[in-house]
VOPAGU-2260 file (C-alpha; in pm, 1 decimal, decimal comma):
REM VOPAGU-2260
SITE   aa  ch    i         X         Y         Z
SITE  UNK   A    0    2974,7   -7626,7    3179,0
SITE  UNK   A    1    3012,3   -7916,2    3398,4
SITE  UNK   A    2    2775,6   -8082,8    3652,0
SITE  UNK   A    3    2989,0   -7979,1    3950,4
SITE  UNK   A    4    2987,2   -7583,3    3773,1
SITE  UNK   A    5    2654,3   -7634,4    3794,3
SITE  UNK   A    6    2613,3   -7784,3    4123,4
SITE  UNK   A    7    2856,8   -7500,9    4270,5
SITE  UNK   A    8    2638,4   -7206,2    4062,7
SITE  UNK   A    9    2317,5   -7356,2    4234,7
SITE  UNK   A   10    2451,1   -7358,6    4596,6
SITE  UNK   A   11    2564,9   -7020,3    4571,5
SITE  UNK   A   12    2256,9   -6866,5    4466,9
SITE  UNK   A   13    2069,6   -7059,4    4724,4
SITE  UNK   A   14    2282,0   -6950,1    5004,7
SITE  UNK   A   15    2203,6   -6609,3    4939,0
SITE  UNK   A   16    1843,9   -6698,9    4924,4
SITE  UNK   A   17    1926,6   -6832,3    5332,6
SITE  UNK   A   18    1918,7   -7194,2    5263,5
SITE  UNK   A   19    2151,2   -7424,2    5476,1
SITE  UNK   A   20    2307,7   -7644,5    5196,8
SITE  UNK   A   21    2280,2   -8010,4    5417,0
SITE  UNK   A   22    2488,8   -8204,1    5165,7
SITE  UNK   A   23    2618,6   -8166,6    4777,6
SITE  UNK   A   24    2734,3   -8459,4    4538,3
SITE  UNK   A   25    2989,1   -8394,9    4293,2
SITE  UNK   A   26    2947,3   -8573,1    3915,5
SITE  UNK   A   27    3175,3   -8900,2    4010,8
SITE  UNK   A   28    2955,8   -8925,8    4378,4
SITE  UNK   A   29    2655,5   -9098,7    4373,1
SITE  UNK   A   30    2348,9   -8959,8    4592,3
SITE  UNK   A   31    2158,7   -8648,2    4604,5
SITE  UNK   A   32    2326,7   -8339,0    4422,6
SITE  UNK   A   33    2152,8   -8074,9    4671,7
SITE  UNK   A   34    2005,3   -8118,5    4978,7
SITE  UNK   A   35    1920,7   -7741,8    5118,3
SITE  UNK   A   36    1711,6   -7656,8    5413,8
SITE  UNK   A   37    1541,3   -7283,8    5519,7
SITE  UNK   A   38    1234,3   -7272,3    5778,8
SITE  UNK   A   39    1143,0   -7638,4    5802,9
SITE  UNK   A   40    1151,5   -7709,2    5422,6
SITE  UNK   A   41    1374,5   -7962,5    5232,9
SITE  UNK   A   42    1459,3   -7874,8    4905,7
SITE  UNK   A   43    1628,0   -8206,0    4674,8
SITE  UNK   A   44    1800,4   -8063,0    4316,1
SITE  UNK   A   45    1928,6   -8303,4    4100,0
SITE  UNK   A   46    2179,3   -8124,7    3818,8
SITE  UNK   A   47    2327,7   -8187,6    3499,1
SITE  UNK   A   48    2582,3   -8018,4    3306,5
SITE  UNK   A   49    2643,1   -7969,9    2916,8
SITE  UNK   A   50    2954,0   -8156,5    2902,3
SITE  UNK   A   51    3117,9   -8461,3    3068,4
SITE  UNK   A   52    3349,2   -8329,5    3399,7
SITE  UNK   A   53    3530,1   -8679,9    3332,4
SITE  UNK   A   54    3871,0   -8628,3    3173,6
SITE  UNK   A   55    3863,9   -9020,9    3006,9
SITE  UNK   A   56    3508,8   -9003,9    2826,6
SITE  UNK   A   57    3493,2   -8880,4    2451,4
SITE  UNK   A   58    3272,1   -8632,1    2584,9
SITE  UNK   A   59    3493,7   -8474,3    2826,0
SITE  UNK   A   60    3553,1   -8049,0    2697,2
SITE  UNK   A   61    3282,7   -8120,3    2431,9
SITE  UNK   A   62    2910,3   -8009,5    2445,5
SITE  UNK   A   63    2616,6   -8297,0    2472,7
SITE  UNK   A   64    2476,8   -8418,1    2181,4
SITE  UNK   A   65    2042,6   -8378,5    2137,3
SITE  UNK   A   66    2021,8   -8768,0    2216,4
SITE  UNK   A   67    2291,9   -8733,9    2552,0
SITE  UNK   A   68    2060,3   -8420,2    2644,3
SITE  UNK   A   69    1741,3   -8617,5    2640,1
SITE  UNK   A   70    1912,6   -8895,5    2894,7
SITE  UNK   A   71    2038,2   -8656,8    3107,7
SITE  UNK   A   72    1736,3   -8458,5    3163,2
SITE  UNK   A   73    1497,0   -8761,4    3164,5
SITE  UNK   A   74    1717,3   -8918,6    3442,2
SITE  UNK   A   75    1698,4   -8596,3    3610,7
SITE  UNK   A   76    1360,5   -8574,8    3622,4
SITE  UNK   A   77    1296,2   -8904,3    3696,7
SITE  UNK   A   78    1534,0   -8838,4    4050,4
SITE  UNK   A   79    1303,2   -8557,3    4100,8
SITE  UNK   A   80     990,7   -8777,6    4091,9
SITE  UNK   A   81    1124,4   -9018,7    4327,2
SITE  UNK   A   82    1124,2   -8725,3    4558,3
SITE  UNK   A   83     807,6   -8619,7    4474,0
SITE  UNK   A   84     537,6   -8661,4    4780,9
SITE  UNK   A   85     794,5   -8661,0    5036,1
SITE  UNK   A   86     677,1   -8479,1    5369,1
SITE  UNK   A   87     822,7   -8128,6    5332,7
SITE  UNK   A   88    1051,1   -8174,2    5081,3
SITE  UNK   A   89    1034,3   -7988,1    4766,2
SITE  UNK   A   90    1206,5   -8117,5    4451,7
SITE  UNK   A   91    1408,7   -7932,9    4110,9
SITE  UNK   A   92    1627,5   -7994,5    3833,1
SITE  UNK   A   93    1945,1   -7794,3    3785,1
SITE  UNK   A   94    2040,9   -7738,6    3446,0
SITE  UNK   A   95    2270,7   -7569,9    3169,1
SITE  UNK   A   96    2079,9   -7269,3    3026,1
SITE  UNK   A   97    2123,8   -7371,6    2645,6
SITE  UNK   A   98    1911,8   -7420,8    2357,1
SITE  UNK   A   99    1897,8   -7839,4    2391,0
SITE  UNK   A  100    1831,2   -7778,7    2795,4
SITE  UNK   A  101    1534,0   -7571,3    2692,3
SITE  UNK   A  102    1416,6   -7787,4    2452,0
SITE  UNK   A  103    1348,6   -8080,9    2648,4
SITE  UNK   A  104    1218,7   -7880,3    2960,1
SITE  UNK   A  105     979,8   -7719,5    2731,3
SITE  UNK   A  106     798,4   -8085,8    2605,4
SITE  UNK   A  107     709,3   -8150,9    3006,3
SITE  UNK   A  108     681,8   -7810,9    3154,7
SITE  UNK   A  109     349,6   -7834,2    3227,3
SITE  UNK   A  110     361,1   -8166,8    3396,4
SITE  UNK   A  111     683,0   -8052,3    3587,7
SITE  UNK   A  112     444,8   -7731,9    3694,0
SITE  UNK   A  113     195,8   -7985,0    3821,2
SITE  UNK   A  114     392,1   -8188,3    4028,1
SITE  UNK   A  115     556,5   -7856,0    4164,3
SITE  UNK   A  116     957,3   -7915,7    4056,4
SITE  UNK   A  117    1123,5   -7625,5    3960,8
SITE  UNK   A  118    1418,3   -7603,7    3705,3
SITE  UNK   A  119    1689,4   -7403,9    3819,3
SITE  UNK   A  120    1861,6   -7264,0    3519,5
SITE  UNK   A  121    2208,0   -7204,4    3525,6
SITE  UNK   A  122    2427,8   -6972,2    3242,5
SITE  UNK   A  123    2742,1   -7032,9    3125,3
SITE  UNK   A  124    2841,4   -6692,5    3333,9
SITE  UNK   A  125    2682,8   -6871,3    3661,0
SITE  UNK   A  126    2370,0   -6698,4    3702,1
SITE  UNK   A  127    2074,0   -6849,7    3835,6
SITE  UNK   A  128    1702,5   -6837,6    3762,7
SITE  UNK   A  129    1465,7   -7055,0    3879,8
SITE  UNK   A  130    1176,0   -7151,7    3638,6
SITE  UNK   A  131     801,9   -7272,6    3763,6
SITE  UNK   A  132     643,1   -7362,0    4154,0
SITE  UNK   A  133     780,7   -7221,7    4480,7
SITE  UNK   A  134    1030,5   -6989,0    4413,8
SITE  UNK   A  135    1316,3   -7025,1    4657,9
């Protein structure tokens, strides 16, 4: 699953939840990956995907390996904290729903709980759950 699968998975599932989807990124754009709004609120997801969408890397059709996971979700999360205290705007990680995902969420969930950023979990069928604060 790819970035951009996961990008697309989390824009559908918000639309049906009524959020306006402002602006998306795809994996070779630089910028905010979501930007949704619904009833004054601003919601900022940055995503990841298990495998590189980049047909030249070494990666590309191949799953992440545990140390590519941990860079991936740390720079995620560290995207979501520069959002974090912004005047209505929420914050959340989209991610692949897989083992090494899991994993890392699990070592900060309760400081992701704290600082209210949700992880928006994403199958490799497309479904969408959203772990944690302010369910959308």
């Amino acid at each position: 699953m790819t970035q951009d699968e996961v990008i697309d998975a989390v824009i559908g599932f918000l639309e049906d939840k009524g959020w306006i989807i402002e602006s998306r990124c795809t994996a070779q754009a630089h910028g905010e990956d979501i930007v949704a709004l619904r009833n004054g609120d601003r919601l900022v997801i940055e995503a990841k995907g298990a495998s590189s969408s980049k047909p030249h890397t070494n990666r590309y059709g191949f799953e992440f390996s545990t140390g590519q996971i941990f860079d991936h979700v740390a720079k995620a999360i560290l995207k979501a904290l520069r959002v974090v205290g912004r005047r209505e705007t929420r914050t959340a990680v989209a991610l692949p729903d897989n083992d090494g995902h899991r994993e890392e969420i699990k070592q900060v969930h309760d400081a992701l709980r704290r600082l209210d950023i949700s992880v928006f979990w994403v199958s490799s069928d497309g479904k969408v759950t959203v772990d944690m604060v302010g369910q959308p």
